[in-house]
N, C-alpha and C positions, 0 to 999 in steps of 0.2 A: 504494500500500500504506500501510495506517495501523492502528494498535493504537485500538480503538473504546472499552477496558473493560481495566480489571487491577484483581486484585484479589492482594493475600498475607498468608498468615499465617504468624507467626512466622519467617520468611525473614529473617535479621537480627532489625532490632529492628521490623520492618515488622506493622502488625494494619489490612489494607485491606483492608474488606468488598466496596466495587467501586466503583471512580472511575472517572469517564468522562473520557476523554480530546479533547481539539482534534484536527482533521485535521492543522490549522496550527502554530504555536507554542505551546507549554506551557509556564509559569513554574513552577519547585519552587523555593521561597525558605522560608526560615527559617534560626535559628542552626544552627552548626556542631555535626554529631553527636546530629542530630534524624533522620536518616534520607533523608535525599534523595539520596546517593550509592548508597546502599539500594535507591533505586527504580528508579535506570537498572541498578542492577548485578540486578536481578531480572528486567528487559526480556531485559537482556545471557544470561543463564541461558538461559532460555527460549530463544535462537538460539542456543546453543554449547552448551549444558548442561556449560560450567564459569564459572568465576569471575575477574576480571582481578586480582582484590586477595588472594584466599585461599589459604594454602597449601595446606590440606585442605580436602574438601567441608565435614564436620564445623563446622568454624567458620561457615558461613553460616546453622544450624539455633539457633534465639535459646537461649543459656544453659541456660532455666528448659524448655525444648520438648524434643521428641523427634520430632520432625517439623517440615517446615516443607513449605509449599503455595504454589504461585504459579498464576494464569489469567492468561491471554493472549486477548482477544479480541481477532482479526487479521482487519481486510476489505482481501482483494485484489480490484479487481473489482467482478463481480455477486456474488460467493461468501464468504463468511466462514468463519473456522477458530477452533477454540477450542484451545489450547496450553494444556497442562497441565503441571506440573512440579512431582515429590514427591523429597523428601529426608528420608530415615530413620534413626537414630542405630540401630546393632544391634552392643551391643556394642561392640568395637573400631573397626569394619566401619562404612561408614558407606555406604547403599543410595542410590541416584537412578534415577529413570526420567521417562521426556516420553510421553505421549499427544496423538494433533492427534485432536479430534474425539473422544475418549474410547477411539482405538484406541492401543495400545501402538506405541511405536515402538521395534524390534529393534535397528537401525541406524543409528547415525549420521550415515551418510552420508545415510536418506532423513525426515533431519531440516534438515542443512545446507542452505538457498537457502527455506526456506520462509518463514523472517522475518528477513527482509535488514535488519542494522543494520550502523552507522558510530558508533562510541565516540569521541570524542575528549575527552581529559585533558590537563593540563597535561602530565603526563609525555610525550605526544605532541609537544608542543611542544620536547621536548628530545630528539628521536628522532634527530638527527644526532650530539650528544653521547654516546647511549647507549651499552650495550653490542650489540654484533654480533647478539647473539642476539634484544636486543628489536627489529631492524632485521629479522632472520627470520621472528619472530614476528606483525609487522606484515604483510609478504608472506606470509606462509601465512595467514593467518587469512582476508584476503578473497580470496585464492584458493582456498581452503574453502567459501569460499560460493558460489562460480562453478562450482565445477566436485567432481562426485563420484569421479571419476576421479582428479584430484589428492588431493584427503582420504586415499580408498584406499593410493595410492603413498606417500605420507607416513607412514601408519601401516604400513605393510610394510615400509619403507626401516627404521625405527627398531625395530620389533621385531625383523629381520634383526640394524641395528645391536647390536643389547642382548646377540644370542648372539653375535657376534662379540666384541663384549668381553668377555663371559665364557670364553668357550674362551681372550681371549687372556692372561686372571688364569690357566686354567690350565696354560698351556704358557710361563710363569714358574718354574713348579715340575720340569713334565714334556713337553716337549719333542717327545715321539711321537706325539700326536696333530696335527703340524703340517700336514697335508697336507688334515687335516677344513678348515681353513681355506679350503681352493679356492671348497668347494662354498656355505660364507656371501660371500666375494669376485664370484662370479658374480652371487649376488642383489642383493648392494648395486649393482655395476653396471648389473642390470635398470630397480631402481628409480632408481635415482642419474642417469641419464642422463633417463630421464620426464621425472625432477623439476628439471632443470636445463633442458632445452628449454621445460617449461611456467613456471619462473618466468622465462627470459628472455622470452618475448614477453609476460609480464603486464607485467614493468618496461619493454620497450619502449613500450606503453601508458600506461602511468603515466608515463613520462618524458614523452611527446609532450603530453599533457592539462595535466599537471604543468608544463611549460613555459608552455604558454600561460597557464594559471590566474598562475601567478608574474609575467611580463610585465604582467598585468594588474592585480594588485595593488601592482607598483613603479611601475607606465605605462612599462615597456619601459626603465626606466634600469638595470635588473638581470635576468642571463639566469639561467636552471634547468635542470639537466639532472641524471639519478639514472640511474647506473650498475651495471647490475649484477655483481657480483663472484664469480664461483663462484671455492672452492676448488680444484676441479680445471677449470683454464680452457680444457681439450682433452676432451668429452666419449666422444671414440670411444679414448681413452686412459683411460679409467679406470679399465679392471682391471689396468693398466700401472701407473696413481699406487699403488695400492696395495699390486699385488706390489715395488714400490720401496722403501713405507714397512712392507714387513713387519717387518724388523727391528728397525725402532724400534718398532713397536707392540708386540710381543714384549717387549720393555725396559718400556716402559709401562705394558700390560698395556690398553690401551686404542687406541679407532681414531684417529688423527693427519690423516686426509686424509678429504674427501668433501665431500656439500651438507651435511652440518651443521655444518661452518667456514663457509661462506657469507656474504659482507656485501654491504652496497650503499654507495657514495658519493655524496655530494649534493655536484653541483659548483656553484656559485655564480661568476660573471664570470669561469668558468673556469679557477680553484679549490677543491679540499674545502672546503666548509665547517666541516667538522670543525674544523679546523686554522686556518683562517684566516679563517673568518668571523663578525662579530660575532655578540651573540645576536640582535642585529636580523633580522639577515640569515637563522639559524638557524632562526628562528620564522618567520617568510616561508617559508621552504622546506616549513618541517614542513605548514602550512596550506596549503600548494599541495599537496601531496600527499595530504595527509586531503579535502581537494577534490575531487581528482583522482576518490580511491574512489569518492565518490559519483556520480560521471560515469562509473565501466566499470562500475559495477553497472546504472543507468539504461540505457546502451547494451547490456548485455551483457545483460540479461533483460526492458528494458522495464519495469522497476518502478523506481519510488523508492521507497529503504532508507527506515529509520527511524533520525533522528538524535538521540543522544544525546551532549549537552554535558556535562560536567561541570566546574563552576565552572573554563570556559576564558575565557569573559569578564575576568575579572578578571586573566588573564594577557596579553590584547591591548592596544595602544595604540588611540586613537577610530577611527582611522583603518583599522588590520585589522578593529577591531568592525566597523563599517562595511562592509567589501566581504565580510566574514562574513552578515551579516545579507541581501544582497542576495543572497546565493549560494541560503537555504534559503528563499528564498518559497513552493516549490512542492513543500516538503518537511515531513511530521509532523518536529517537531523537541520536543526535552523538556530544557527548559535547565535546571543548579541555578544558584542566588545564593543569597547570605546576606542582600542587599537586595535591596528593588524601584527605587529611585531610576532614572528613567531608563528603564526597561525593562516597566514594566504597561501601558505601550498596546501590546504585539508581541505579546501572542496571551493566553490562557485563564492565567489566575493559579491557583495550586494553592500551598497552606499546608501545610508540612514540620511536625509537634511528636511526638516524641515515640514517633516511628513512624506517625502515623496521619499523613492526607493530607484537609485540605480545600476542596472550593472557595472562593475569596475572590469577595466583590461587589466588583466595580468602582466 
């Protein structure tokens, strides 16, 4: 799988009529806040149809614009797909919709697995540090892309959750409608239990992958292993945890137990890393794991994702560059820098200014 052509307008500060893209590696270089984070986050769009940087759609539609447009041209294959993606200011309101091939797409879920990408940012690099949630967020997302099923579960789990907290703001006041509680209890149980069987065997996977990638980036002087943590650690008890934590949520006014407490531990020589391991060590993990993804997606559909760096280089020492580099030979990959030094003989040069996007001669 590989992005052949993109083009976007007013998407950011982005005005690209249509660049052609390498199978192989892609350089985006130029100064900072010319737009090159810009272009992987327009890729990113187009497989998620949201945003890892924005807190509203709104913000990704340029200032002076009222719209903003992105193309996707994607060959999997013998077969090519052209991804589209529109975003409309109306008002307060701010519209998005995705088209593959000029047909609307209803559904999210039969958008998810079509254009299989792997994002990695610095802030990845600090995913054992982070907070819990961006530890959840990393696990669902490429289990989003694996599987429709899970998507589903996920966004049923959380709309269940949303009325549950709402009835539990109002039985702070009024008390009598306690028993409607059963009937939301039951559903988070439905989904809560999916969703903890399907993320431990994803993290069993990734722990296993994840190991070895690690071993292989220290030569075996350092072990890896990623744990996964549900909140409720007895899944066939889980409408148990909750009728237990009913009365505190009642206090609260919110839910206290379920899969969205959720973490994961990165153990290191048999230790959290969290806690005890250097950032050395930290960043080794994180990178064995963003590895990892690329390797259950390969397995798990027979495609290779599309790789998006953003200026992670400059967060590796020669030596991570290095077993980085060796990893994506056989992967479209779209790196940013602020330089070329070092890095214009790895694949197709591409000139960040301004928003627009050049090819550079070699």
């Amino acid at each position: 799988m590989y992005i052949s052509h993109l083009s976007a307008h007013d998407f950011r500060n982005l005005a690209i009529e249509e660049i052609e893209l390498a199978q192989g590696i892609n350089i985006l270089h130029g100064n900072n806040a010319q737009g090159k984070t810009n272009f992987l986050e327009a890729i990113y769009f187009c497989a998620f149809v949201r945003s890892l940087r924005a807190s509203s759609d709104k913000e990704l539609i340029n200032f002076n614009a009222t719209t903003a447009k992105i193309r996707t041209n994607l060959v999997r294959g013998a077969s090519t797909q052209t991804i589209d993606a529109y975003i409309e200011k109306n008002g307060s309101r701010t519209i998005k919709s995705i088209s593959i091939n000029r047909v609307p797409v209803r559904h999210m879920k039969d958008l998810l697995g079509r254009l299989l990408v792997v994002m990695f940012t610095p802030e990845d690099l600090r995913l054992i540090k982070s907070s819990p949630s961006e530890r959840r967020r990393f696990m669902d997302m490429e289990i989003c892309q694996l599987s429709n099923v899970y998507y589903s579960d996920l966004r049923e789990y959380h709309r269940v959750l949303k009325q549950r907290n709402a009835l539990l703001k109002i039985l702070q006041k009024d008390k009598s409608q306690t028993d409607s509680l059963e009937a939301w209890d039951e559903q988070l149980e439905k989904y809560g239990v999916r969703i903890i069987k399907t993320r431990t065997a994803f993290i069993e996977k990734l722990s296993g992958i994840s190991k070895e990638i690690h071993a292989n980036i220290t030569q075996s002087t350092e072990s890896l292993e990623i744990v996964y943590n549900p909140n409720i650690t007895d899944a066939e008890n889980y409408l148990r945890e909750l009728n237990r934590s009913r009365k505190r949520d009642m206090i609260q006014g919110s839910t206290s137990c379920g899969i969205h407490k959720d973490d994961l531990t990165f153990i290191v020589n048999g230790v959290p890393a969290r806690n005890f391991g250097s950032q050395g060590q930290q960043r080794t993990a994180a990178l064995s794991a963003k590895l990892a993804e690329i390797e259950i997606i390969k397995q798990s559909t027979k495609e290779t994702p599309v790789l998006l760096l953003d200026d992670v280089f400059s967060e590796l020492d020669s030596g991570r560059q290095k077993f980085l580099l060796s990893q994506i030979s056989d992967i479209q990959t779209l790196i940013t820098c602020t330089g070329v030094e070092g890095v214009l003989d790895l694949g197709r040069v591409l000139h960040v200014e301004n928003g627009s996007v050049k090819h550079c001669p070699l």
